[in-house]
DRENTORKOL-3810 file (N, C-alpha, C; in nm, 4 decimals):
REM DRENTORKOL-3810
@n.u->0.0857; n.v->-0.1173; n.w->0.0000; ca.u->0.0000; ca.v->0.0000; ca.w->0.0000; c.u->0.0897; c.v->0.1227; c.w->0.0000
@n.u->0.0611; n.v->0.2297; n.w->-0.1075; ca.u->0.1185; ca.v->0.3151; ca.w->-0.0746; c.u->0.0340; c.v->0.4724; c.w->-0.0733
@n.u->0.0998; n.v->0.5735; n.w->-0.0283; ca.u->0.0557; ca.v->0.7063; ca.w->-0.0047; c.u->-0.0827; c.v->0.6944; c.w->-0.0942
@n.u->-0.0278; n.v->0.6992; n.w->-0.2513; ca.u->-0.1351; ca.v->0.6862; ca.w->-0.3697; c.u->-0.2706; c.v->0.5911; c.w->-0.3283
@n.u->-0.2337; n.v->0.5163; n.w->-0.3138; ca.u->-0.3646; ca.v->0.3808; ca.w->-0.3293; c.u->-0.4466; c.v->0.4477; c.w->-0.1819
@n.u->-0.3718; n.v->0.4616; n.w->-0.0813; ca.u->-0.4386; ca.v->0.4889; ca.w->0.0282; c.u->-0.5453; c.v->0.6215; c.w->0.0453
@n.u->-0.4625; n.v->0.7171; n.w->-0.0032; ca.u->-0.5868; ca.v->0.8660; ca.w->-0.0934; c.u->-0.7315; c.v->0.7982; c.w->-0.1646
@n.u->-0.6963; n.v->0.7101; n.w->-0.2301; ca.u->-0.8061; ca.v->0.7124; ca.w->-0.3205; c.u->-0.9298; c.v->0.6388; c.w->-0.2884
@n.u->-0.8228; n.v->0.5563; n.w->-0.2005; ca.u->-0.8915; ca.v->0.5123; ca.w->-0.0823; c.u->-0.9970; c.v->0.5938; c.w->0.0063
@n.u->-0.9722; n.v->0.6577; n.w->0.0704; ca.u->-1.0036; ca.v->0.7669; ca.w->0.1371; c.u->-1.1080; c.v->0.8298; c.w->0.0879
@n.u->-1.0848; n.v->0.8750; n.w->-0.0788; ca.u->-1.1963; ca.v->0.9447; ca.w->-0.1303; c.u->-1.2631; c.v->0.8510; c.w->-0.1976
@n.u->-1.2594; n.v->0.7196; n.w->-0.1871; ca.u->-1.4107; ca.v->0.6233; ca.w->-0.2056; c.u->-1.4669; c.v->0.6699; c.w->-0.0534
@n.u->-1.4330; n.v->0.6318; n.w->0.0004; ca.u->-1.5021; ca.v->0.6142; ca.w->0.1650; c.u->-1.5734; c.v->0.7812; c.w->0.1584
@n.u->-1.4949; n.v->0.8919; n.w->0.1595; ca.u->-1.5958; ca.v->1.0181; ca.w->0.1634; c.u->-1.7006; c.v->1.0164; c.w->0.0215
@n.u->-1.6754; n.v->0.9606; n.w->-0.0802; ca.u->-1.7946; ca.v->0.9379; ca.w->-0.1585; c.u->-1.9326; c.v->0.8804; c.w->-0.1253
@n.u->-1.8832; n.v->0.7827; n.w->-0.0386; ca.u->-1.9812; ca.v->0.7055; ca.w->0.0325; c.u->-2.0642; c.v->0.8077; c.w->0.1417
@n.u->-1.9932; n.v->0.8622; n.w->0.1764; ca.u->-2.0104; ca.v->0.9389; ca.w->0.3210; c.u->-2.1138; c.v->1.0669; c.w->0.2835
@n.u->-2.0386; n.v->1.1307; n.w->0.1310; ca.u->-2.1393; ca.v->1.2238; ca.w->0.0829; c.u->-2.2480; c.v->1.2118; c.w->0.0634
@n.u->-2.2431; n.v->1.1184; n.w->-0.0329; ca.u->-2.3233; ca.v->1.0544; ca.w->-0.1836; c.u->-2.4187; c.v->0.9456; c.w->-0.1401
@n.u->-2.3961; n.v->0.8604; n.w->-0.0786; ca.u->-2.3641; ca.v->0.7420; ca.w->-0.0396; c.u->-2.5364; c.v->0.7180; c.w->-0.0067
@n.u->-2.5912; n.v->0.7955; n.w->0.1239; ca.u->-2.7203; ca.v->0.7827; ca.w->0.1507; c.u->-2.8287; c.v->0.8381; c.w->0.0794
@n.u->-2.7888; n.v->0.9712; n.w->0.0207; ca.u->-2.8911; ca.v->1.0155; ca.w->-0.0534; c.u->-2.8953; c.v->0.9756; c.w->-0.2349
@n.u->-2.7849; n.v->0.8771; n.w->-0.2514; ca.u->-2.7818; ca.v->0.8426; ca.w->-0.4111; c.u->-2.7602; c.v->0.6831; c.w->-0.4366
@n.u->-2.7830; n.v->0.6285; n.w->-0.3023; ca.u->-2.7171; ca.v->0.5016; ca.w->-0.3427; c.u->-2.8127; c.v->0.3806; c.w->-0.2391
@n.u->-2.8569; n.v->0.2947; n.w->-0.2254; ca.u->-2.8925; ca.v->0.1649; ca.w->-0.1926; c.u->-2.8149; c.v->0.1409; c.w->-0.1316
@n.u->-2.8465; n.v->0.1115; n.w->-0.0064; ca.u->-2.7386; ca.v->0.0216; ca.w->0.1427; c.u->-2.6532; c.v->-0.0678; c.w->0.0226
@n.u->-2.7341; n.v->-0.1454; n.w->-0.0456; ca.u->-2.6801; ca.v->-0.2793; ca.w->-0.1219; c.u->-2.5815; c.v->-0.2169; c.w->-0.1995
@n.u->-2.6047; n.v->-0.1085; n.w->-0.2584; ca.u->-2.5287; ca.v->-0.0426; ca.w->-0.3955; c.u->-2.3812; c.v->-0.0016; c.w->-0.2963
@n.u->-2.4070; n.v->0.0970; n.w->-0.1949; ca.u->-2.3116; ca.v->0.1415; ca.w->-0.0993; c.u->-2.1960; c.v->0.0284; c.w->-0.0405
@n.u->-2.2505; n.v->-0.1381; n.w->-0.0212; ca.u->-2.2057; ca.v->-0.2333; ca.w->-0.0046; c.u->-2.1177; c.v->-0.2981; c.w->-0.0438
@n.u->-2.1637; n.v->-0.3136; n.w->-0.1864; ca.u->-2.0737; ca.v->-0.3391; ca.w->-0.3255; c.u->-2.0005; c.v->-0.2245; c.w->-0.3645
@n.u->-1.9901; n.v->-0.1102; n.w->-0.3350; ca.u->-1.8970; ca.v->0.0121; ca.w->-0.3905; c.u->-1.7815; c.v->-0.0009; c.w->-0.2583
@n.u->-1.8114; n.v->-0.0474; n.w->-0.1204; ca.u->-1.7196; ca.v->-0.0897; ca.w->0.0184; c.u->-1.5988; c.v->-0.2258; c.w->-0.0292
@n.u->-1.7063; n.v->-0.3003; n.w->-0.0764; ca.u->-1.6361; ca.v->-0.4411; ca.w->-0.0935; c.u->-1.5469; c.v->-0.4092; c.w->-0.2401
@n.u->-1.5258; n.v->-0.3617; n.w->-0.3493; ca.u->-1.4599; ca.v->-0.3276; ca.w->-0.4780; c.u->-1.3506; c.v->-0.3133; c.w->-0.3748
@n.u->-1.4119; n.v->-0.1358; n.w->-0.3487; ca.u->-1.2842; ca.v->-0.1121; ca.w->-0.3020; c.u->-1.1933; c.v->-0.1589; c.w->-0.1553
@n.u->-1.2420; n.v->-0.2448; n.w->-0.1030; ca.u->-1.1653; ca.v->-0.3556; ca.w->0.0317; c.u->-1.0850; c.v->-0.4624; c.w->-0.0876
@n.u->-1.1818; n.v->-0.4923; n.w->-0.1576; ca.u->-1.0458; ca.v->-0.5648; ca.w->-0.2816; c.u->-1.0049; c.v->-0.5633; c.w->-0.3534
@n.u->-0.9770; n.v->-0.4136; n.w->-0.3731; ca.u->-0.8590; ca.v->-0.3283; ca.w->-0.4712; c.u->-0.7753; c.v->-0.3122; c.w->-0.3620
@n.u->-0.7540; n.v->-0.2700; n.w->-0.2738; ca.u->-0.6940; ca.v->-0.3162; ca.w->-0.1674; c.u->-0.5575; c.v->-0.3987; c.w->-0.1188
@n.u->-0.6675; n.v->-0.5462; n.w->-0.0690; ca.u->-0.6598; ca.v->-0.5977; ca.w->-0.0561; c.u->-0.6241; c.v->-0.7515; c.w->-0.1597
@n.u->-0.6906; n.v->-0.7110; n.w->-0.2645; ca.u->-0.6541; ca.v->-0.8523; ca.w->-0.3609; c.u->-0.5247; c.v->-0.9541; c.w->-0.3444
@n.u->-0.5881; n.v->-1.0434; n.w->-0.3626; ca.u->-0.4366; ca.v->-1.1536; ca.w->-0.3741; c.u->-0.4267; c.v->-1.2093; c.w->-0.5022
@n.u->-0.5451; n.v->-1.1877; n.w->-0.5956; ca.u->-0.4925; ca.v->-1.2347; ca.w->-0.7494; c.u->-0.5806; c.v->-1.1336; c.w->-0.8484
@n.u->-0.4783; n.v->-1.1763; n.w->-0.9642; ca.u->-0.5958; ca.v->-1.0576; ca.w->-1.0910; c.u->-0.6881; c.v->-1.0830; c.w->-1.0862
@n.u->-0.7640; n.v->-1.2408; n.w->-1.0363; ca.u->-0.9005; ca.v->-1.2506; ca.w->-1.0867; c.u->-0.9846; c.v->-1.2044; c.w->-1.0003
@n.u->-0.9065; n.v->-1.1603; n.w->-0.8449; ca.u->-1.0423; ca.v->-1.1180; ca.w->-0.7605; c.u->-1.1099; c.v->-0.9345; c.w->-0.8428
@n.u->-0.9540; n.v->-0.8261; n.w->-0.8595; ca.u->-0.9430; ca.v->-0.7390; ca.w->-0.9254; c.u->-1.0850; c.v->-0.7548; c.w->-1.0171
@n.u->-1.0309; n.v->-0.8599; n.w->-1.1324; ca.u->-1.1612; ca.v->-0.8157; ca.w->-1.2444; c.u->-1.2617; c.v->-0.8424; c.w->-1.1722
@n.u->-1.2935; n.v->-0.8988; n.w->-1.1483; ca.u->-1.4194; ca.v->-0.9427; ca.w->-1.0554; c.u->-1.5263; c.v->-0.8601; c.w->-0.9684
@n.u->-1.3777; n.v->-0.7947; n.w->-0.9396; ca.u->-1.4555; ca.v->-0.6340; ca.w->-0.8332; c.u->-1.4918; c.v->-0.5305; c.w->-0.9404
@n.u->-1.3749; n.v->-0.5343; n.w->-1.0117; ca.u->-1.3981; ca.v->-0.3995; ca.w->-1.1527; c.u->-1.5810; c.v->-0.4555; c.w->-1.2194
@n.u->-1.5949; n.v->-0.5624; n.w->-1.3032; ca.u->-1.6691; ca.v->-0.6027; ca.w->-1.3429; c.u->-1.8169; c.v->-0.5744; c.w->-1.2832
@n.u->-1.8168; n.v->-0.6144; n.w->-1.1550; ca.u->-1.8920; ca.v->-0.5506; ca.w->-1.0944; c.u->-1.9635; c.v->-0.4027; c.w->-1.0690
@n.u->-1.8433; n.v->-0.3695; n.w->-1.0501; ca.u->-1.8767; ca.v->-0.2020; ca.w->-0.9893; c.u->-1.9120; c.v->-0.1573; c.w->-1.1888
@n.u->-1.8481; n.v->-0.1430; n.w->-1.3158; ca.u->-1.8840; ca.v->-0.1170; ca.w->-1.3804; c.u->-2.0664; c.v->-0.1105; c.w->-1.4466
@n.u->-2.0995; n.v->-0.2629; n.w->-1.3572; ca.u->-2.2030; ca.v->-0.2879; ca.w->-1.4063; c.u->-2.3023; c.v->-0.1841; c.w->-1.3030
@n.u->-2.2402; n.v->-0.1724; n.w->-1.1973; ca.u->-2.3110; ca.v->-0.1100; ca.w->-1.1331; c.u->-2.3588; c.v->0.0946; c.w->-1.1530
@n.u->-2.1909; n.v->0.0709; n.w->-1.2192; ca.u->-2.1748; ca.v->0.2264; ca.w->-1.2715; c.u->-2.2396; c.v->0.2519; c.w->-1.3758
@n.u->-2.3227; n.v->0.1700; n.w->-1.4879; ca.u->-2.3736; ca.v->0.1382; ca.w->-1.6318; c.u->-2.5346; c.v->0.1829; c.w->-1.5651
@n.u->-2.5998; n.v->0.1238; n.w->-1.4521; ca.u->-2.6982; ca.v->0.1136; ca.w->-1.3770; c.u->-2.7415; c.v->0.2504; c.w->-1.3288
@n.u->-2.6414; n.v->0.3442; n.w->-1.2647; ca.u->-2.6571; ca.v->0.4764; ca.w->-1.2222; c.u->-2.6579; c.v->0.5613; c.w->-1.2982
@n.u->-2.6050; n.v->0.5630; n.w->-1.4220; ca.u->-2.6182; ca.v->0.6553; ca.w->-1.4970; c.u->-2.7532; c.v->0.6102; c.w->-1.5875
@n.u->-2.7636; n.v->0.5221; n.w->-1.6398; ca.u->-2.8892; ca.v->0.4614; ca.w->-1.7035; c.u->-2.9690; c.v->0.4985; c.w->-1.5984
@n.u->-3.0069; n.v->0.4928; n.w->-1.4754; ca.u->-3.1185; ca.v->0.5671; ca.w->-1.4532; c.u->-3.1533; c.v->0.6776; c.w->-1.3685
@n.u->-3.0226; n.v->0.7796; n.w->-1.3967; ca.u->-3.0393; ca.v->0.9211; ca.w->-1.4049; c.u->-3.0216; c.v->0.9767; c.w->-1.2876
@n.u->-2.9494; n.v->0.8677; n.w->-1.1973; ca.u->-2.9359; ca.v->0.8674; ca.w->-1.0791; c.u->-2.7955; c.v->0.9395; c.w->-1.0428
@n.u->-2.6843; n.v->0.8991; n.w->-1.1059; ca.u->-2.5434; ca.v->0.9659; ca.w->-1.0934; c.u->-2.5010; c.v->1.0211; c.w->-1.2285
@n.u->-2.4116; n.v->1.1053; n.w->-1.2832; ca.u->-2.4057; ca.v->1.1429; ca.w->-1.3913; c.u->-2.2719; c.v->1.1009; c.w->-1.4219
@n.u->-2.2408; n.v->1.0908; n.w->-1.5898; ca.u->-2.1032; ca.v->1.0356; ca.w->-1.6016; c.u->-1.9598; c.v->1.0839; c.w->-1.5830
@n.u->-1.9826; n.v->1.1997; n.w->-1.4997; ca.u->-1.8372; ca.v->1.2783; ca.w->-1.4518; c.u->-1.8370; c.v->1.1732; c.w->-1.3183
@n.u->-1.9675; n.v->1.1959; n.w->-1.2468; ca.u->-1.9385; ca.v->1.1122; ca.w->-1.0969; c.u->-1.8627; c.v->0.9790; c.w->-1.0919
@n.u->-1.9935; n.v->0.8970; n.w->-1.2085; ca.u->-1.9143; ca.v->0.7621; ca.w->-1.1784; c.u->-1.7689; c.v->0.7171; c.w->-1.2442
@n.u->-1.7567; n.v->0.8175; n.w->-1.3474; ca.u->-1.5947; ca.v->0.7921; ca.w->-1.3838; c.u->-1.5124; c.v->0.8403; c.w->-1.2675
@n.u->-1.5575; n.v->0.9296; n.w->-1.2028; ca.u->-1.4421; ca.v->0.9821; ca.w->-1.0941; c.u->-1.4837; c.v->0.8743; c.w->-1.0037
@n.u->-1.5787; n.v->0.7911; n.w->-0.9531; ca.u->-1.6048; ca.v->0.7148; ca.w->-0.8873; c.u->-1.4957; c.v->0.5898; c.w->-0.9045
@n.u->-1.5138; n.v->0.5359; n.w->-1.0294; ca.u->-1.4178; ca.v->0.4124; ca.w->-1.0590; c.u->-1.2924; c.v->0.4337; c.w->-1.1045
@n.u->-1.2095; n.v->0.5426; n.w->-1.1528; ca.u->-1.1210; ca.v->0.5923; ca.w->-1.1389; c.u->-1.0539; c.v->0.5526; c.w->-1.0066
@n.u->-1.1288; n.v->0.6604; n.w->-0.9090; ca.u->-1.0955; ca.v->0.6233; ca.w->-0.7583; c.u->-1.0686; c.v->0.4825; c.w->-0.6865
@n.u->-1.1798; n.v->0.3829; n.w->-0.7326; ca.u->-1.1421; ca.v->0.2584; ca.w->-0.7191; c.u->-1.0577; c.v->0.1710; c.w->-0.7739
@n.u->-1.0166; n.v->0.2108; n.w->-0.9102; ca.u->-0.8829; ca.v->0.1829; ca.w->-0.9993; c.u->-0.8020; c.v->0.1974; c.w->-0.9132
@n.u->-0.7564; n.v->0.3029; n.w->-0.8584; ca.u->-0.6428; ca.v->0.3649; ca.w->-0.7941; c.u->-0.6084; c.v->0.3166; c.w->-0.6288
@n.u->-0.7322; n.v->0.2445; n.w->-0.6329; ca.u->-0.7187; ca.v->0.1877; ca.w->-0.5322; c.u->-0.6630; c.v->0.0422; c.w->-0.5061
@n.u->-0.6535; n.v->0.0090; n.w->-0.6493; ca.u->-0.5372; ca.v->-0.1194; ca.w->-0.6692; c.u->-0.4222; c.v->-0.1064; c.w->-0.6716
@n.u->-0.3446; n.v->-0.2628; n.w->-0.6930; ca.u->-0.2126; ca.v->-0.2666; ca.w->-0.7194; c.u->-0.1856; c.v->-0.1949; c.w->-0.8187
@n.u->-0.0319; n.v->-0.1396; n.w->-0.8439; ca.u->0.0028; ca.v->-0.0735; ca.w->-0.9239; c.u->0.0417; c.v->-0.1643; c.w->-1.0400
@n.u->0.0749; n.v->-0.3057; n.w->-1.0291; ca.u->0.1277; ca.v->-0.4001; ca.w->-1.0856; c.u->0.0391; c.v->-0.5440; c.w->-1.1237
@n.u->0.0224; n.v->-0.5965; n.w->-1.1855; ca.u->-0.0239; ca.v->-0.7211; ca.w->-1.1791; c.u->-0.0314; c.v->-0.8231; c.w->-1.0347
@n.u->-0.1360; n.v->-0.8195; n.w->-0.9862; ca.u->-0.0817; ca.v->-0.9280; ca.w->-0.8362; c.u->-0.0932; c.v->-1.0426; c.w->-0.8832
@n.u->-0.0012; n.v->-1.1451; n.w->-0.8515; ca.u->0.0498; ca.v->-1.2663; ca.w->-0.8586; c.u->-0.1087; c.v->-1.3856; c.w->-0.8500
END
């Protein structure tokens, strides 16, 4: 973990904190916690896609229904990008 990953970190969690109750589903808020605990945290690429895959579909969902707009959720998953390894994990 470094300085980087840990920021972006940070600003998922105040996204949540902002955004979080008045734009988002406990469930939705849940799955945007868990991405980023295993961007993190991951121990292989496949958990990575797995979380990405997810949250995309979820990010496809908010804007389709007019709920977040597409500056948010790109800065949204951006943020959770950045919240991975910098490298391929093993």
């Amino acid at each position: 973990m470094n300085a980087d990953r840990t920021q972006a970190y940070a600003r998922v969690v105040k996204t949540l904190e902002d955004l979080g109750p008045a734009k988002l589903l406990p469930v939705e808020q849940e799955r945007i916690r868990d991405a980023a605990d295993t961007m993190v945290f991951a121990s292989d690429f496949d958990e990575v896609v797995a979380a990405m895959g997810d949250v995309d579909a979820l990010a496809a969902h908010l804007v389709a229904s007019g709920r977040w707009s597409d500056e948010s959720v790109d800065r949204l998953v951006q943020d959770l990008l950045d919240c991975g390894p910098v490298t391929r994990v093993a």
